[in-house]
C-alpha positions in Angstrom: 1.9 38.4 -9.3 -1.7 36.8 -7.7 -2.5 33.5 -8.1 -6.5 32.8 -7.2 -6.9 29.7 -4.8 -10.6 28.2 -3.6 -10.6 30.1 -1.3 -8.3 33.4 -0.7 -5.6 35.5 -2.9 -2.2 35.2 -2.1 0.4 38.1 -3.2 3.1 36.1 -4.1 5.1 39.2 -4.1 4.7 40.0 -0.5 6.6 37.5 2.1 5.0 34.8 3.3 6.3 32.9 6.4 6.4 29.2 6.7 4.0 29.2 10.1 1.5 31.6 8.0 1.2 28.9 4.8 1.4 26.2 7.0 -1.7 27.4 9.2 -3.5 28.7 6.3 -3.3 25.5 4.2 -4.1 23.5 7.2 -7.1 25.8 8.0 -8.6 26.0 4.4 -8.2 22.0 3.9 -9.5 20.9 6.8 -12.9 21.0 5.0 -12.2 17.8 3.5 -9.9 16.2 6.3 -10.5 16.2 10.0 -7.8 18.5 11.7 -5.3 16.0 12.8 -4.9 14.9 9.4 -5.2 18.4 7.8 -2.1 19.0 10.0 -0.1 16.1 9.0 -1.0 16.8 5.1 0.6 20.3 6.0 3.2 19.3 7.6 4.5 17.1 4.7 4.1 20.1 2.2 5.8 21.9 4.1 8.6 19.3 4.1 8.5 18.6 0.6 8.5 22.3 0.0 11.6 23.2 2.2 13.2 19.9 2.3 13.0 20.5 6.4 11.6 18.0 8.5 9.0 19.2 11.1 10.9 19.6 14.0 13.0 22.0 11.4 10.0 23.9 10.0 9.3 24.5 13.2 12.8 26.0 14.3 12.5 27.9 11.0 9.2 29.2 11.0 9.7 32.6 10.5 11.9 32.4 7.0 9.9 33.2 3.9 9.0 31.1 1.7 9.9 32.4 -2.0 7.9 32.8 -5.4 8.5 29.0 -6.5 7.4 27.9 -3.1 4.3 29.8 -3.1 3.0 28.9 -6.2 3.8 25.3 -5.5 1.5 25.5 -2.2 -1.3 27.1 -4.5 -1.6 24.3 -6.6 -0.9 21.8 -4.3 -3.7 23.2 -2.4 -6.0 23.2 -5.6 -5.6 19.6 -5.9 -6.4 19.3 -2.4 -9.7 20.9 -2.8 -10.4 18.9 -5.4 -10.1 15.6 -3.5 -7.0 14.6 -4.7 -5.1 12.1 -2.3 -1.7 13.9 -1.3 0.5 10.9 -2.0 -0.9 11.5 -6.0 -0.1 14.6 -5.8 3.3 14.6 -4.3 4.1 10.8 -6.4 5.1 9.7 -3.0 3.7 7.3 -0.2 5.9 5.8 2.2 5.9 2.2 3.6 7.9 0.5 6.7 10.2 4.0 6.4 10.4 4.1 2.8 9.3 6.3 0.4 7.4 4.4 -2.8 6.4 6.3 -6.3 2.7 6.2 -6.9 0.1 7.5 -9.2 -3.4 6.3 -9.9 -2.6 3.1 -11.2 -1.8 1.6 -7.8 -3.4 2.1 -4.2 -2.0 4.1 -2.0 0.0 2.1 1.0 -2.0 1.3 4.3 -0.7 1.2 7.4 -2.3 -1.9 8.3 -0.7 -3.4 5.5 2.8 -2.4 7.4 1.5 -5.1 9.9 1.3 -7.6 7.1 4.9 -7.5 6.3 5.6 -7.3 10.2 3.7 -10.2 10.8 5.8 -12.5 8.5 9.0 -11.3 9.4 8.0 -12.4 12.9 7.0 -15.8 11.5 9.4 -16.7 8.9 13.2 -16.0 10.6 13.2 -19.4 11.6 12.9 -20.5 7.7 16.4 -21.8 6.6 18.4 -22.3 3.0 18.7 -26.5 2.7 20.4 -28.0 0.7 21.3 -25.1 -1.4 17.9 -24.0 -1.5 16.9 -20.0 -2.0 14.0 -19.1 -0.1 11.2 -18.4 -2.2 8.1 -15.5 -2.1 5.1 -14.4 -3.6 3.5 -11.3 -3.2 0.1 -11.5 -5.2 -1.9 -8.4 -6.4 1.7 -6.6 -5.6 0.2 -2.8 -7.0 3.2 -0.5 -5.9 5.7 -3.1 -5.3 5.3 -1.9 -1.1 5.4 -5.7 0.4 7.4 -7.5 -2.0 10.3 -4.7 -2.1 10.1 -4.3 1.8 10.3 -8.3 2.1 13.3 -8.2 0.1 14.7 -5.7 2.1 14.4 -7.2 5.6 15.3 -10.9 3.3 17.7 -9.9 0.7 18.5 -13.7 0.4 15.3 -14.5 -0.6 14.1 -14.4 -4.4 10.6 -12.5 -4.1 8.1 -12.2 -6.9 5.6 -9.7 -7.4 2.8 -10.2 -9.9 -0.3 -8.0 -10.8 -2.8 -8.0 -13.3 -2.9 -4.8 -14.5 0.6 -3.8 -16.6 0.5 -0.4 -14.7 0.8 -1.5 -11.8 4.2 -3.3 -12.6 5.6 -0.4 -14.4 5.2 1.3 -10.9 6.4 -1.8 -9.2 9.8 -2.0 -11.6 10.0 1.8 -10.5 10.0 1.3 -7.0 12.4 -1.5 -6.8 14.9 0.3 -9.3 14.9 3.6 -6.8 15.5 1.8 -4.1 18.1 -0.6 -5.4 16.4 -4.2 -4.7 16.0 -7.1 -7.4 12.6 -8.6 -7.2 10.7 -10.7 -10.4 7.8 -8.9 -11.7 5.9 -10.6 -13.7 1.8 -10.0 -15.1 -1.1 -12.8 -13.9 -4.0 -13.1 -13.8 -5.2 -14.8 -10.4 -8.9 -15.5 -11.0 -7.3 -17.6 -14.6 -8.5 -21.0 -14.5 -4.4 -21.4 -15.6 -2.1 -23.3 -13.4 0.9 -21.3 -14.4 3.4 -24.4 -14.5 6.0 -21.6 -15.9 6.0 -20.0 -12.1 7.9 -22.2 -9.4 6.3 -23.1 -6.4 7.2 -21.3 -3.3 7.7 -21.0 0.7 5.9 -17.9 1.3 2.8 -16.7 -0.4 1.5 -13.5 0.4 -1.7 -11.1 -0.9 -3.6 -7.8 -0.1 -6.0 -8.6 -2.4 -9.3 -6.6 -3.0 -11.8 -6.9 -0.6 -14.1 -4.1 -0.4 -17.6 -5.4 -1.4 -19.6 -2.8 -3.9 -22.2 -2.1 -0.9 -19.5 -0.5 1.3 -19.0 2.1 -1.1 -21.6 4.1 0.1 -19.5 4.9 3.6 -16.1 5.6 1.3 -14.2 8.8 1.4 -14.9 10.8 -2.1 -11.0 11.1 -2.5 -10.6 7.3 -2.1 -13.6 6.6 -4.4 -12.6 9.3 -7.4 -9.2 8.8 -7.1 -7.8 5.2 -6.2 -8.2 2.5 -8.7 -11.2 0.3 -8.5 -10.1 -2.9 -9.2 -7.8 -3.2 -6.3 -10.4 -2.3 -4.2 -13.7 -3.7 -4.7 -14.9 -7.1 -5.7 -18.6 -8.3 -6.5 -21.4 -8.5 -3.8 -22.6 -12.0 -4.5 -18.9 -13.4 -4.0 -16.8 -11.2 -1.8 -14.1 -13.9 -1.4 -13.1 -14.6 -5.0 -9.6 -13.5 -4.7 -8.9 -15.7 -1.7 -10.3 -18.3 -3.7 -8.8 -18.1 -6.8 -5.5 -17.7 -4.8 -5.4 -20.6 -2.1 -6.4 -23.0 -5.3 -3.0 -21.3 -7.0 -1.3 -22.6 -3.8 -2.6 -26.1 -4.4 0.6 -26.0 -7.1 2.5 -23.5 -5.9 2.9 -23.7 -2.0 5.3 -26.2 -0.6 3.5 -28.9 2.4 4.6 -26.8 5.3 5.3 -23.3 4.3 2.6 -20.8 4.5 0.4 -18.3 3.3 -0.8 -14.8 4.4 -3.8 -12.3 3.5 -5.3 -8.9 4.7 -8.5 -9.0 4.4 -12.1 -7.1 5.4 -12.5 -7.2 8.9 -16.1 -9.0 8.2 -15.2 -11.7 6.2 -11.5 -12.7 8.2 -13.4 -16.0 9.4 -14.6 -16.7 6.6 -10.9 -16.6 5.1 -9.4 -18.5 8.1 -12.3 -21.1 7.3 -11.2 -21.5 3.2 -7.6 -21.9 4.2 -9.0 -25.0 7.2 -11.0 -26.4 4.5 -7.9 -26.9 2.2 -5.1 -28.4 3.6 -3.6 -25.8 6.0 -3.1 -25.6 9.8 -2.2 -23.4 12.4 -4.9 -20.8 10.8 -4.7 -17.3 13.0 -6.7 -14.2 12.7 -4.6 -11.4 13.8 -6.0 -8.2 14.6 -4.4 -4.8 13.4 -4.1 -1.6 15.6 -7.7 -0.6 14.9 -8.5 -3.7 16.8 -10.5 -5.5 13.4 -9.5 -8.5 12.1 -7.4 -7.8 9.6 -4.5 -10.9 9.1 -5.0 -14.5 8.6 -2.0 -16.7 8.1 -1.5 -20.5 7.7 0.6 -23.2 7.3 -0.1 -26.0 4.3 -0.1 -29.8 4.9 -1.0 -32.6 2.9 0.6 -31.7 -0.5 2.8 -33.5 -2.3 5.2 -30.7 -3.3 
């Protein structure tokens, strides 16, 4: 049997070894991807293929992979080609050491956004149950379910909330906190509503990813982010870049209690311009934190001067 790829024919009949694939879908790919992360793309096929972790592949390199195998890497590669983002392909992105289902109704997990969730379990160990209170969070714009399930994870005390606008988005959410065994609240808002959702209670940590991306920086955008990933978690309007941040610290107006606090990722270019929304309403202690790229990527804050 032949199966035609972009670029060569494999005969799946004759014995391919796992260091000949893995070099030759690294190779071919790295049209699109630089080579480190050509590699790294191989390197979890490879995995997914053999269920071997690197250091294994690379102890079993010789042993051949069979028919099935083989005809998974074609199409796999295919896809590839095509621009498709490897986490779609595979349904699987992983976040602070878990892996998270997604598909192309939710981005795909950053990195940077890792350093979200790291940033406020740094800052919020020294919040306490009183009086028989349960720690409460909110994880706006939630998409995959990756910060409120993780947050739930490193609190399981805590009642966490994840709400999205888009109903697809929560169905992947649900998904991802039933796999990995966590109970979170999913529920569907709208943000930018002019409602002030007196059914939701008010909380002790609020926390959003929310798009960011203005429409003029999608001229320097990967193809595979642009074709693939959905828009309205990415981009907002030109003339008002800072919407969501908006429409959200106005929702904390009735549902943040005086002294807990908030967090956001944001573009590095507008961060002080997001530290200087959160000064002009009520909260102190504003910080810009940079991520490991060095850009200003996380701005948190505490709330004063409310009444709840």
């Amino acid at each position: 049997m032949i199966l035609m790829t972009n670029a060569k024919l494999i005969d799946l009949h004759l014995g391919v070894h796992i260091k000949e694939a893995y070099h030759q879908l690294s190779e071919e790919i790295s049209t699109l991807y630089d080579i480190r992360e050509a590699k790294n793309i191989a390197d979890w096929i490879m995995e997914e293929l053999t269920g071997w972790d690197r250091s294994k592949c690379l102890i079993h390199q010789d042993t051949l992979l069979d028919e099935s195998q083989l005809e998974k890497i074609n199409r796999y590669k295919k896809e590839l080609l095509s621009g498709k983002p490897i986490q779609y392909i595979l349904g699987k992105a992983w976040f602070m050491g878990s892996p998270f289902y997604v598909d192309e109704r939710v981005l795909i997990p950053r990195p940077e956004t890792e350093e979200l969730v790291d940033l406020i379990k740094q800052k919020s160990h020294n919040l306490k149950k009183s009086d028989g209170h349960q720690i409460k969070a909110i994880d706006i714009g939630t998409g995959s379910g990756c910060i409120a399930i993780s947050l739930k994870k490193i609190f399981p005390d805590w009642e966490i909330w994840a709400v999205d606008e888009s109903i697809g988005a929560l169905d992947v959410s649900i998904k991802n906190a039933n796999a990995q065994e966590v109970e979170i609240i999913c529920k569907r808002l709208d943000i930018l509503s002019n409602s002030r959702n007196d059914s939701i209670p008010a909380f002790d940590i609020m926390v959003s990813n929310p798009p960011y991306i203005p429409e003029t920086d999608k001229i320097d955008m990967a193809d595979h982010v642009l074709m693939h990933e959905p828009h309205q978690a990415l981009f907002v309007t030109n003339n008002d870049p800072l919407q969501f941040y908006k429409s959200i610290i106005n929702f904390s107006s009735h549902h943040l209690k005086r002294g807990c606090m908030i967090f956001f990722e944001s573009h590095e270019d507008y961060a002080t311009e997001v530290a200087n929304l959160l000064e002009e309403n009520d909260f102190e202690e504003v910080i810009i934190k940079k991520d490991f790229q060095g850009k200003d990527r996380m701005i948190s804050g505490i709330k004063v001067g409310s009444s709840l």
